[in-house]
Structures are given as C-alpha cells and as structure tokens.
NUDO-52257 format. One record per atom (N, C-alpha, C, CB): x, y, z; residue in one letter; chain; atom name. Coordinates in steps of 0.001 Angstrom, whole numbers, padded with zeros to 6 digits. Glycine has a CB too. Example, Ala and Ser with C-alpha at 12.3 -4.5 7.8 and 13.67 -1.06 7.14 Angstrom:
BEGIN
+---------+---------+---------+----+----+----+
:    east :   north :      up : aa : ch : at :
+---------+---------+---------+----+----+----+
:  013190 : -005690 :  007800 :  a :  A :  N :
:  012300 : -004500 :  007800 :  a :  A : CA :
:  013200 : -003300 :  007800 :  a :  A :  C :
:  011308 : -004473 :  009046 :  a :  A : CB :
:  012850 : -002250 :  007080 :  s :  A :  N :
:  013670 : -001060 :  007140 :  s :  A : CA :
:  012900 :  000030 :  007870 :  s :  A :  C :
:  014084 : -000598 :  005725 :  s :  A : CB :
+---------+---------+---------+----+----+----+
This chain:
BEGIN
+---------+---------+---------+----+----+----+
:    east :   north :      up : aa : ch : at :
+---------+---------+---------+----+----+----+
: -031626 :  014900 : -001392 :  x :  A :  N :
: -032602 :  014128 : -000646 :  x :  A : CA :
: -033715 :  015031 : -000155 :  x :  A :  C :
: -031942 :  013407 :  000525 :  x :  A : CB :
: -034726 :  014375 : -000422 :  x :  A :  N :
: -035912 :  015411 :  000484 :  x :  A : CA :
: -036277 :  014789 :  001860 :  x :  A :  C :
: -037547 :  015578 : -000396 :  x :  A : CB :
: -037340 :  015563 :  002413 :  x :  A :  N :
: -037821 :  015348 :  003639 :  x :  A : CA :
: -037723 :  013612 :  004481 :  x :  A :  C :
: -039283 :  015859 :  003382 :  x :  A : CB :
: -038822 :  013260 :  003261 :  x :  A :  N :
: -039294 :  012130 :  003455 :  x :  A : CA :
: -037856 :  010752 :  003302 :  x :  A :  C :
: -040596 :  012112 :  002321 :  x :  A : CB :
: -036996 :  011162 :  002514 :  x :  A :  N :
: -035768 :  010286 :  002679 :  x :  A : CA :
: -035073 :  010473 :  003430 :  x :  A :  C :
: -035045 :  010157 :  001877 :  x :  A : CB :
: -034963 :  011138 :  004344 :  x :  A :  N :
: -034404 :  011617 :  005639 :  x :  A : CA :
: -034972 :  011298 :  007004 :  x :  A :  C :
: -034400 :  012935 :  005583 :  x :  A : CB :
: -036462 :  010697 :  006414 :  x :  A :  N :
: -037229 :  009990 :  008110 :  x :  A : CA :
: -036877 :  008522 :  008007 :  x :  A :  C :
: -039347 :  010080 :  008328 :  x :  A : CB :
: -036998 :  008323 :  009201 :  x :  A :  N :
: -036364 :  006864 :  009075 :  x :  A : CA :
: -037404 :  005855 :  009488 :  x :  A :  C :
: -035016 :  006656 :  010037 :  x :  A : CB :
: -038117 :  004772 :  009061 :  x :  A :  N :
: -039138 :  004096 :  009201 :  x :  A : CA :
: -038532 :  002977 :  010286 :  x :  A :  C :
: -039710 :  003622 :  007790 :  x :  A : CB :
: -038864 :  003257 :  011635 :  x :  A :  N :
: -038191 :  002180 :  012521 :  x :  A : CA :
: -038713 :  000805 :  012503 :  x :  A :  C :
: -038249 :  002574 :  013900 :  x :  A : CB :
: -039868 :  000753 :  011593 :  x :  A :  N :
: -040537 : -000419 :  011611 :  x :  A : CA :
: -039444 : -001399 :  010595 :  x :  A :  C :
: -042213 : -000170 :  011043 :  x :  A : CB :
: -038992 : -000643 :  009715 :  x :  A :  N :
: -038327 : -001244 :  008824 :  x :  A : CA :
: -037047 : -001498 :  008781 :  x :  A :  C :
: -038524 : -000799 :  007991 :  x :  A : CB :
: -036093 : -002239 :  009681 :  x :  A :  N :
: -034378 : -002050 :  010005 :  x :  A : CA :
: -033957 : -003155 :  009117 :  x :  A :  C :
: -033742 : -002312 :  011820 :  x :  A : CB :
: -033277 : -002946 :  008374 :  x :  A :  N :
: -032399 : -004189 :  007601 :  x :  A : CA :
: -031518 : -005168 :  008895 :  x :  A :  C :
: -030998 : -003306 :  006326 :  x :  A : CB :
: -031550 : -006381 :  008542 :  x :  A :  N :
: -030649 : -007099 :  009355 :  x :  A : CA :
: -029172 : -007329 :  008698 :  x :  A :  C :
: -031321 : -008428 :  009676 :  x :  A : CB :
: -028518 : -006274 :  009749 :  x :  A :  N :
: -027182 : -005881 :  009182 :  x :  A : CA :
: -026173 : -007296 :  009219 :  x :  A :  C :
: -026509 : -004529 :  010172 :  x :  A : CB :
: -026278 : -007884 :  009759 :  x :  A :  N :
: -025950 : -009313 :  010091 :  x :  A : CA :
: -026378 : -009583 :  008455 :  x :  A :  C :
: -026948 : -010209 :  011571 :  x :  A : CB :
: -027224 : -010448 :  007893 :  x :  A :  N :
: -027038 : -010323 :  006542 :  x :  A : CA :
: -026683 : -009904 :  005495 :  x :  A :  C :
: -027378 : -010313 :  006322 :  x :  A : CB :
: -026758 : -007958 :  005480 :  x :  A :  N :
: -026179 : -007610 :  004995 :  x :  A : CA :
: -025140 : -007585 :  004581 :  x :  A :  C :
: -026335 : -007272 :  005146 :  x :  A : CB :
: -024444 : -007523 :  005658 :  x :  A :  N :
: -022667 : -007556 :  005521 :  x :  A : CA :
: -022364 : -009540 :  004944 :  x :  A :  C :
: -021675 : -007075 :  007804 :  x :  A : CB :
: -022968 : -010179 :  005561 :  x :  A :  N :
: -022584 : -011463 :  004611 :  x :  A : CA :
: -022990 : -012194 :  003388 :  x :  A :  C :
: -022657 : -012296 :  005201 :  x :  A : CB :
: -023778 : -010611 :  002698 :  x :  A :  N :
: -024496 : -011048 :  001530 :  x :  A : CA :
: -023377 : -010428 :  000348 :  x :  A :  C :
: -026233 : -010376 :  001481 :  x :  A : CB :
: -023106 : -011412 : -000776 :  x :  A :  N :
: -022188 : -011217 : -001814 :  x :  A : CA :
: -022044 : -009922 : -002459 :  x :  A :  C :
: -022454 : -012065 : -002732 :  x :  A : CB :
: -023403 : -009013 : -002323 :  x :  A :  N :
: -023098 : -007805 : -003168 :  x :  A : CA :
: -021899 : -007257 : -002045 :  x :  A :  C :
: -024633 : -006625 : -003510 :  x :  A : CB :
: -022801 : -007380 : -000327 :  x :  A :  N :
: -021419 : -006219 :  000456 :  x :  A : CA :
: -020181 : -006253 :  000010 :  x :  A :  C :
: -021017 : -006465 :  002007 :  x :  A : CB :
: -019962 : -007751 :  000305 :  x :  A :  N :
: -018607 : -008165 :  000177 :  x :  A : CA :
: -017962 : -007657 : -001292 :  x :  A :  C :
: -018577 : -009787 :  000342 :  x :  A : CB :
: -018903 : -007585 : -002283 :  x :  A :  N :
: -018235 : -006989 : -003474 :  x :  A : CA :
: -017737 : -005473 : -003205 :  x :  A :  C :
: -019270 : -007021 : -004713 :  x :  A : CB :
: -019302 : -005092 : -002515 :  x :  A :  N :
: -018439 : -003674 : -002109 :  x :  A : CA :
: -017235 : -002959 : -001287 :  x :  A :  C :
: -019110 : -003127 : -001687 :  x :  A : CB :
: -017251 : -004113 : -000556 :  x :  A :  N :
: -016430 : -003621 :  001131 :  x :  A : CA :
: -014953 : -003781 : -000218 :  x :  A :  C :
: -016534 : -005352 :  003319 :  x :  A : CB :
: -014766 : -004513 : -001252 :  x :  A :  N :
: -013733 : -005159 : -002124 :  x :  A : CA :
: -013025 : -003870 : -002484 :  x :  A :  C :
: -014319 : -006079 : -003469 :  x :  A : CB :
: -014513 : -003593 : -003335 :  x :  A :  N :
: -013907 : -002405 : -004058 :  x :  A : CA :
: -013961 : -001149 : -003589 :  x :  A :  C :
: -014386 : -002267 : -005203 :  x :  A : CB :
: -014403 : -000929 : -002239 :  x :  A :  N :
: -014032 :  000612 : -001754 :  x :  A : CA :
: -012468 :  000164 : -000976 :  x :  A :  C :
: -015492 :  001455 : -000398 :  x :  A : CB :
: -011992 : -000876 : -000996 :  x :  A :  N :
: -010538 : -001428 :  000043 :  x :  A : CA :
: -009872 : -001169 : -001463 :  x :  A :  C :
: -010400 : -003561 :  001014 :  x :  A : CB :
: -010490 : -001628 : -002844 :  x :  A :  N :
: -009075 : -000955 : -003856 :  x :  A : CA :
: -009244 :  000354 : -004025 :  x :  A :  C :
: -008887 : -001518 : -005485 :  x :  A : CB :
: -010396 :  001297 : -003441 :  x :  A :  N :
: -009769 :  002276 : -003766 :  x :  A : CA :
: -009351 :  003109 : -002449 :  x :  A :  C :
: -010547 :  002942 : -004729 :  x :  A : CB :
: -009684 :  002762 : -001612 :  x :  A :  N :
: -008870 :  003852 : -000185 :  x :  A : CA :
: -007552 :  003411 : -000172 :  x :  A :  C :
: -009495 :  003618 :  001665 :  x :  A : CB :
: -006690 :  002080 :  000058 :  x :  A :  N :
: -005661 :  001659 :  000292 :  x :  A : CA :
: -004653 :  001704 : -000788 :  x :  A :  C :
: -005882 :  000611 :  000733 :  x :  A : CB :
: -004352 :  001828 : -001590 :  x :  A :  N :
: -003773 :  003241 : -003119 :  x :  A : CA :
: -003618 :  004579 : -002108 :  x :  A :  C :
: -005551 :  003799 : -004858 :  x :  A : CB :
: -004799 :  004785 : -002416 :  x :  A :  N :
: -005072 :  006385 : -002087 :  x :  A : CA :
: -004526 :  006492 : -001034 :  x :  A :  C :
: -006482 :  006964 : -001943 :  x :  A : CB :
: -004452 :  005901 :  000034 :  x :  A :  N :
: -003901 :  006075 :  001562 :  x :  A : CA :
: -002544 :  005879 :  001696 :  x :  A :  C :
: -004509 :  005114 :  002557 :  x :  A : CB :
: -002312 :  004602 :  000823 :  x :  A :  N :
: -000195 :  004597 :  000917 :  x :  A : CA :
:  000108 :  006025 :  000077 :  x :  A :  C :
:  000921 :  002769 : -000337 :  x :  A : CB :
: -000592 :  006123 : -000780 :  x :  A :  N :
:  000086 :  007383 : -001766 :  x :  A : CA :
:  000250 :  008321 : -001071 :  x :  A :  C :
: -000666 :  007959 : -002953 :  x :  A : CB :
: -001089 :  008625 : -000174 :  x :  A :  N :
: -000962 :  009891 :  000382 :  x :  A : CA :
:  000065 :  010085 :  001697 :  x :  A :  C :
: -002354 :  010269 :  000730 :  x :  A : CB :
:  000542 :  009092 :  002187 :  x :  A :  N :
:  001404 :  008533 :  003180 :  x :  A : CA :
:  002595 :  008998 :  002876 :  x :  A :  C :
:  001419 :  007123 :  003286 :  x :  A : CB :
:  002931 :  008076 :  002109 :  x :  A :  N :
:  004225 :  008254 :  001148 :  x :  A : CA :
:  004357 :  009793 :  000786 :  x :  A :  C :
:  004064 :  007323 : -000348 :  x :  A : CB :
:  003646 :  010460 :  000132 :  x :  A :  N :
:  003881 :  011680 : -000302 :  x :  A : CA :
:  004115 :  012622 :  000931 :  x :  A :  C :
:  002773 :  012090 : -001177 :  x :  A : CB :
:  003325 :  012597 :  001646 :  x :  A :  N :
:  003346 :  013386 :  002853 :  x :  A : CA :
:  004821 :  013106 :  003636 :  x :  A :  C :
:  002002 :  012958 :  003798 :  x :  A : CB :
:  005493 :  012036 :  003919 :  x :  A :  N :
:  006042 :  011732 :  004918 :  x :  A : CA :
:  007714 :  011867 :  003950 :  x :  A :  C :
:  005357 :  010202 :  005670 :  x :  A : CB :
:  007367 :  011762 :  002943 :  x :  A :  N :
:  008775 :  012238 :  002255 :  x :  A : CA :
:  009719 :  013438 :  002449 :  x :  A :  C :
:  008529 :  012398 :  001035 :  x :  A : CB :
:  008909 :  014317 :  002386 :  x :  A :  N :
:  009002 :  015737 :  002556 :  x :  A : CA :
:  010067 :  016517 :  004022 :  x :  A :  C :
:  007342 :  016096 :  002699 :  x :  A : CB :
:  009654 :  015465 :  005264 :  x :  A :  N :
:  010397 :  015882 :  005966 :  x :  A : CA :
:  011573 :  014751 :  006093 :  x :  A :  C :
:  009691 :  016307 :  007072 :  x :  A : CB :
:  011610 :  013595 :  005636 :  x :  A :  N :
:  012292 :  012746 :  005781 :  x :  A : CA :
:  013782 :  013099 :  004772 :  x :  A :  C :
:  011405 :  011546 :  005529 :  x :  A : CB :
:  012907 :  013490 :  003381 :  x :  A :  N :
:  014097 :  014116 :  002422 :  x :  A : CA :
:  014784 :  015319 :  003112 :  x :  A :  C :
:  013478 :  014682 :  000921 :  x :  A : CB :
:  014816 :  016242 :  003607 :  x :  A :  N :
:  014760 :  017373 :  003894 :  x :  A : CA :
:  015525 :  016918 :  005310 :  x :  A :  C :
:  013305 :  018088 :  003781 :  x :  A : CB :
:  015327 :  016042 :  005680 :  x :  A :  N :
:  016543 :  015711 :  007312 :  x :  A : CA :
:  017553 :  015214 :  006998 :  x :  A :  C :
:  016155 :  014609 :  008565 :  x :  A : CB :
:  017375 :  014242 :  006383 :  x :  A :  N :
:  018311 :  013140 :  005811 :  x :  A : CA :
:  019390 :  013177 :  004634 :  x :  A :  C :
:  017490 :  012211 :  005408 :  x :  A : CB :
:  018529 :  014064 :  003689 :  x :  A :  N :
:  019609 :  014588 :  002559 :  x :  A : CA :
:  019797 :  016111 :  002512 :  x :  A :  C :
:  019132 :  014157 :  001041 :  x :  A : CB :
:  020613 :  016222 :  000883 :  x :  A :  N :
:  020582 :  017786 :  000494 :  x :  A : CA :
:  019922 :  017752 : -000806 :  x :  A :  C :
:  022114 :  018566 :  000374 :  x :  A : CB :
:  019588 :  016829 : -001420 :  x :  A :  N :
:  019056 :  017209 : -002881 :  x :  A : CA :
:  018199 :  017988 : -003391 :  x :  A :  C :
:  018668 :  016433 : -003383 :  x :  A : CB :
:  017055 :  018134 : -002457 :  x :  A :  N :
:  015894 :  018925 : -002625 :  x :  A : CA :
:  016388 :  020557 : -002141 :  x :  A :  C :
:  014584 :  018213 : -001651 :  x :  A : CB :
:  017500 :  020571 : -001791 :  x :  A :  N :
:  017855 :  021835 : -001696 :  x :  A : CA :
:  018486 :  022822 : -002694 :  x :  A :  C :
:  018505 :  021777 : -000842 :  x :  A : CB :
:  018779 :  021839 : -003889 :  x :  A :  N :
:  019448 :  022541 : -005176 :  x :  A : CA :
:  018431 :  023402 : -005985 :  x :  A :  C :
:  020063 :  021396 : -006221 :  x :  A : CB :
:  018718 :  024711 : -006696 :  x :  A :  N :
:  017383 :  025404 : -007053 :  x :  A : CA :
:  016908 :  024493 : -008703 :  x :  A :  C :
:  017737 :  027475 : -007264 :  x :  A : CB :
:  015543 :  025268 : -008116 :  x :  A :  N :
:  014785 :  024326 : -009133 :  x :  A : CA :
:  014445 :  025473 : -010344 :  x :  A :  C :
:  013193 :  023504 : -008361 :  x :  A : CB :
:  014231 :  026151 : -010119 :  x :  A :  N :
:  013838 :  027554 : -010845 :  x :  A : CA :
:  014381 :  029020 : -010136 :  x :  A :  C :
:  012122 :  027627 : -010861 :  x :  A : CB :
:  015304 :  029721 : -010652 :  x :  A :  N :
:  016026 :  030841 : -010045 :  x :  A : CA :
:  016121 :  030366 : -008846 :  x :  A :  C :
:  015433 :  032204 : -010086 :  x :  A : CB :
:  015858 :  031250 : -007641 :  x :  A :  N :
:  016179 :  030994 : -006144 :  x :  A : CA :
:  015048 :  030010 : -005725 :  x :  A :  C :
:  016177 :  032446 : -005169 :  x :  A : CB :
:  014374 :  029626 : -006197 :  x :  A :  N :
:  012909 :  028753 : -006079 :  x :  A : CA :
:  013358 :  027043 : -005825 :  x :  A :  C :
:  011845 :  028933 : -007837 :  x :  A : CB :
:  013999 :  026635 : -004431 :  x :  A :  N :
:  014427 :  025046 : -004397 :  x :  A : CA :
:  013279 :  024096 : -004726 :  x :  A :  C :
:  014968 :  024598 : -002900 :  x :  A : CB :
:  014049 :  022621 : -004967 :  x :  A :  N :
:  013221 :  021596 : -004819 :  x :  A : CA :
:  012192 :  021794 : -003973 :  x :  A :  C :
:  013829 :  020586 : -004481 :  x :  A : CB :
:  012786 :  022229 : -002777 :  x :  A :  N :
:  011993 :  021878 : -001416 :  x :  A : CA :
:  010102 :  022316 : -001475 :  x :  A :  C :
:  012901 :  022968 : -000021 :  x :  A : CB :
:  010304 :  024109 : -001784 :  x :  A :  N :
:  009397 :  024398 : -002058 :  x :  A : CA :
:  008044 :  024032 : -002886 :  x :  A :  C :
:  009811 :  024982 : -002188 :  x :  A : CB :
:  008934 :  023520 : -004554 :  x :  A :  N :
:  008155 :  022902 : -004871 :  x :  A : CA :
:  007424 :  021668 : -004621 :  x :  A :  C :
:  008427 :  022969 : -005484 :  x :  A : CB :
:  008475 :  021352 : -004284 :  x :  A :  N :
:  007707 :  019705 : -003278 :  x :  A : CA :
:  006756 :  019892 : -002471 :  x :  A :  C :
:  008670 :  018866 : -002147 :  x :  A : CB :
:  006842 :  020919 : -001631 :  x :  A :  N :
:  006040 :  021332 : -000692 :  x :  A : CA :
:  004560 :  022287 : -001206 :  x :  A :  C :
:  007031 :  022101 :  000210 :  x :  A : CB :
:  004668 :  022942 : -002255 :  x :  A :  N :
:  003664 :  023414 : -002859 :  x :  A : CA :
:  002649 :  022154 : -003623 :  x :  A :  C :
:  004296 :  024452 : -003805 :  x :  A : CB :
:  003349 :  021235 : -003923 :  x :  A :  N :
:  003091 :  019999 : -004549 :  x :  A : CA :
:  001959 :  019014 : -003118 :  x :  A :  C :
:  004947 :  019202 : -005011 :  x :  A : CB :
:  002338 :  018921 : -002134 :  x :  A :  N :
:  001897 :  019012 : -001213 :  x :  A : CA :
:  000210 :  019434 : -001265 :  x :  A :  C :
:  002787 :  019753 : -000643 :  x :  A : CB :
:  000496 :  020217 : -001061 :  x :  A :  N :
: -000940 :  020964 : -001063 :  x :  A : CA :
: -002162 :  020872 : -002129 :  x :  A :  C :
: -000631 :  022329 : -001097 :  x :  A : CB :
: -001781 :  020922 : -003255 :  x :  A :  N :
: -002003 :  020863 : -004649 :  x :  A : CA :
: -002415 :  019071 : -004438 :  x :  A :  C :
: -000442 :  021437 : -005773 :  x :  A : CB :
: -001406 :  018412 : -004158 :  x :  A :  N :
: -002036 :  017084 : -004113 :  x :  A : CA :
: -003221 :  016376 : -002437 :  x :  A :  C :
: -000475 :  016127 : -004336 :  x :  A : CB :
: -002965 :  017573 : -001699 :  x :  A :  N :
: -003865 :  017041 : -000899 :  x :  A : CA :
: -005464 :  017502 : -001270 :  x :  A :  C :
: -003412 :  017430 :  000493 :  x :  A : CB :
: -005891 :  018847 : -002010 :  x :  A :  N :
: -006840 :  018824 : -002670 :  x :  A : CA :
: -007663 :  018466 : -003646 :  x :  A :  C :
: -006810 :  019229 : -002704 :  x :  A : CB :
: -006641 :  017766 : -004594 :  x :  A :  N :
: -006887 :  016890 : -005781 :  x :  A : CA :
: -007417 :  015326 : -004609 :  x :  A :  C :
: -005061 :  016704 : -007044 :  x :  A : CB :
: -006682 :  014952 : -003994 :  x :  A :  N :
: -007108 :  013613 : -003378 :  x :  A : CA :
: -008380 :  013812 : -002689 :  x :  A :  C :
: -006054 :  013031 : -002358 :  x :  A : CB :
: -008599 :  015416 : -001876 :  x :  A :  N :
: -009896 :  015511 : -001200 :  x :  A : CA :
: -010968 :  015350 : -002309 :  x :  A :  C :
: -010054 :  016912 : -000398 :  x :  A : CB :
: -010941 :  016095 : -003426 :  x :  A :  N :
: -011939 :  015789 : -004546 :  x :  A : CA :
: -011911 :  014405 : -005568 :  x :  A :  C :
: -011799 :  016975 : -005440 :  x :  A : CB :
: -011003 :  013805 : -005249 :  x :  A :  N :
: -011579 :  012403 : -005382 :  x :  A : CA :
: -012192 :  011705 : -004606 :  x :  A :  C :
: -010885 :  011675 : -005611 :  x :  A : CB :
: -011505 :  011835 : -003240 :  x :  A :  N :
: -012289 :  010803 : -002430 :  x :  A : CA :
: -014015 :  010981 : -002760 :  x :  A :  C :
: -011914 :  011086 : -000671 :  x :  A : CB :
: -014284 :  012715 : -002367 :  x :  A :  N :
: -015500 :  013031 : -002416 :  x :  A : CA :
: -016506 :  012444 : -003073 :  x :  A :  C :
: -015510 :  013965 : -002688 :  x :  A : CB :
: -015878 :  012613 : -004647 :  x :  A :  N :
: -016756 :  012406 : -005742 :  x :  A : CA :
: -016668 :  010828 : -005481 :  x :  A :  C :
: -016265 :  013063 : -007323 :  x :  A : CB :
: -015691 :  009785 : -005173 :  x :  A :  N :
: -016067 :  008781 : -005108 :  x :  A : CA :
: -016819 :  008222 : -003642 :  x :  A :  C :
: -015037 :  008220 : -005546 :  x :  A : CB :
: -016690 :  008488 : -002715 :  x :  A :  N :
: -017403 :  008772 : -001877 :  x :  A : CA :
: -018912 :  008473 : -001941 :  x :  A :  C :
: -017128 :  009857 : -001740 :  x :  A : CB :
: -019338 :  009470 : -002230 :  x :  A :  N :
: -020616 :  009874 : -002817 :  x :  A : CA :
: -021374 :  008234 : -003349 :  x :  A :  C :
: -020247 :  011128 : -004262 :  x :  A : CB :
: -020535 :  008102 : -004548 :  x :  A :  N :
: -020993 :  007088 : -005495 :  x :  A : CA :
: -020859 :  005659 : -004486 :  x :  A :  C :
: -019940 :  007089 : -007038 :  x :  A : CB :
: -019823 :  005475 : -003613 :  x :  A :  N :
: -019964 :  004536 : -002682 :  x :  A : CA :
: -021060 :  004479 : -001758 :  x :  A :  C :
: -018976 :  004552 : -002058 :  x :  A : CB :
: -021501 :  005941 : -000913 :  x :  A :  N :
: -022736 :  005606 : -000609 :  x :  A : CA :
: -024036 :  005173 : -001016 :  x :  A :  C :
: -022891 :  006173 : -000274 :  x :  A : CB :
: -024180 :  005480 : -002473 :  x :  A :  N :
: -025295 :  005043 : -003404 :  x :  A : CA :
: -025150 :  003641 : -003190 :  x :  A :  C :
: -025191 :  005493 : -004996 :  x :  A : CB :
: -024203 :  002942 : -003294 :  x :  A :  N :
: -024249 :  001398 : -003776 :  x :  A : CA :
: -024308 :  001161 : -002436 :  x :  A :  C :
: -022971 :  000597 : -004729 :  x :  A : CB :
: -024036 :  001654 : -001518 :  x :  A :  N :
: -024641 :  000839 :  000239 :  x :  A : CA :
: -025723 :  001334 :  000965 :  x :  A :  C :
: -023548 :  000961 :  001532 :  x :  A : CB :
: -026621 :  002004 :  000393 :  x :  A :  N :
: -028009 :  002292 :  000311 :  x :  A : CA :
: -028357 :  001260 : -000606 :  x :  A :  C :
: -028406 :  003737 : -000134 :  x :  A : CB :
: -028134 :  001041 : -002202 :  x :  A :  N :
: -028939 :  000045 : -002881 :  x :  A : CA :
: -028804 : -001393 : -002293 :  x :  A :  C :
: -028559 :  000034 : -004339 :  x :  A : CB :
: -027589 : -001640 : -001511 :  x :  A :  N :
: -027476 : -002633 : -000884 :  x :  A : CA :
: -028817 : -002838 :  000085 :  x :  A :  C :
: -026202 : -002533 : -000264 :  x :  A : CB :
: -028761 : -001676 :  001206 :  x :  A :  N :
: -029747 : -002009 :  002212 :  x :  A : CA :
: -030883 : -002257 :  001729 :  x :  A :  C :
: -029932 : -001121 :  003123 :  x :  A : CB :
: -031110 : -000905 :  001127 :  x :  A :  N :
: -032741 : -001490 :  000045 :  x :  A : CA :
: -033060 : -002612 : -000511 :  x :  A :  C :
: -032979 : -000889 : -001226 :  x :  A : CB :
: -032033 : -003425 : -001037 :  x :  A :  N :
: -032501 : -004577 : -001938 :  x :  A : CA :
: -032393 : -005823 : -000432 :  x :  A :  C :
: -031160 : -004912 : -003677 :  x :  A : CB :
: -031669 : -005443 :  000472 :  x :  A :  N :
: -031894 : -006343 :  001647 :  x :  A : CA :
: -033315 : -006466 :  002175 :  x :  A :  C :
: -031061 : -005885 :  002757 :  x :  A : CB :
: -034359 : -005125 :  002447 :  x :  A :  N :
: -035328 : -004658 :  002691 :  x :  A : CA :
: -036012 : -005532 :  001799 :  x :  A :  C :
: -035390 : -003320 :  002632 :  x :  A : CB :
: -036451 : -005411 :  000548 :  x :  A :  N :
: -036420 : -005612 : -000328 :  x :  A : CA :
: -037064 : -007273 : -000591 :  x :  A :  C :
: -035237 : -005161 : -000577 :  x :  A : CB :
: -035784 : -008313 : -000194 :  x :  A :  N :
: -035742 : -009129 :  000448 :  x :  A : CA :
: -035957 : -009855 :  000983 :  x :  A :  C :
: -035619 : -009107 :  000644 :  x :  A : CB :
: -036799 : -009421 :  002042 :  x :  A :  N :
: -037329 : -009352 :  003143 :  x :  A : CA :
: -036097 : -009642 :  004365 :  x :  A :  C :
: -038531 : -010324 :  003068 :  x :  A : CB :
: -035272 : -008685 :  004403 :  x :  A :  N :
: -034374 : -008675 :  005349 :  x :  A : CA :
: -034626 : -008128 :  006642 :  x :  A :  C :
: -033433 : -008150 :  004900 :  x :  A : CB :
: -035787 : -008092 :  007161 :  x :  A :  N :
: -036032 : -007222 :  008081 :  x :  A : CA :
: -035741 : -007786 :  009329 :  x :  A :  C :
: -037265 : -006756 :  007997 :  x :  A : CB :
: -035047 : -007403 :  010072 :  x :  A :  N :
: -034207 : -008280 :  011470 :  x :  A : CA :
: -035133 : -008030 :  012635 :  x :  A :  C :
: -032432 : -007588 :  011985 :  x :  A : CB :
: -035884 : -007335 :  012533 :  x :  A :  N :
: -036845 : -007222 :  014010 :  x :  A : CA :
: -038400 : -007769 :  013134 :  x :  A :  C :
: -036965 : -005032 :  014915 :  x :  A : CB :
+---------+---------+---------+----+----+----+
C-alpha cells in the first residue's frame, strides 16, 4: 500500500449497516466461518490431546524410534503444526482482507455513503 491508501477520506464512510446486510458480506462472513472453524477445532483438538493422552494413558510412552517416545514426537508435531497453521491463516488472511475492502469499495461505489 502506498501513502495515499493509507489516508482515510472522512468525507467518504461506507454505511456499515448495509454493508454487513448486503449478500456479497454475508457470502463472505460464510466463507471465512468455513475456513477458521476447521482450523480452530483442529487446532484445539491437536493441542489439547497431548496433555490429556499423557495423564490419562501410557501409549504415547512406548518408544517410537530408539529411546525417542511417542510423546516427543507428538510434541515436536506440535510445533511443526502450529507454524504450518500460522502460515495458512496468514496467506489466507491476507486474501480475506482483499475481498472486505472490495466489499466496502463497491458499497462506496454504490453510493453507500452513511453520513
């Protein structure tokens, strides 16, 4: 972004009240809810296993590789998957804000202007 997309023209405010009840939002609010709520039980689930297995049972304690247990790897797995999920969200992220900028704009656009 340069300068000039970074000032904000107060003359010009979208009326967010429309926005949000105009069919594209709602398409969007749709499809950023299929993709956080996946992503959020998964990451739930994965996370919360770890100590739950590890109280509750012994399985993850059998070695997985020489002296190297389940546990560890699970737990290295951990990590490995919380950075893979940070670089998705990101990259999708990103592409979600594009489409709720083209939203406001085409509200603008419109003539959505609430003041």
């Amino acid at each position: 972004m340069n300068g000039e997309q970074l000032k904000q023209d107060f003359s010009k405010k979208p009326d967010y009240v429309k926005v949000e009840q105009s069919e594209e939002f709602q398409g969007y609010m749709a499809k950023r809810k299929k993709f956080i709520l996946p992503y959020t039980i998964f990451f739930l689930v994965f996370y919360f296993l770890l100590p739950i297995c590890t109280s509750y049972t012994t399985f993850l304690n059998k070695p997985a590789i020489g002296d190297i247990s389940w546990v560890w790897l699970f737990a290295f797995a951990q990590f490995a998957m919380t950075f893979i999920l940070c670089i998705v969200y990101v990259k999708k992220a990103g592409e979600l804000d594009k489409q709720a900028d083209e939203i406001i704009e085409n509200q603008l656009e419109q003539g959505g202007n609430g003041r």
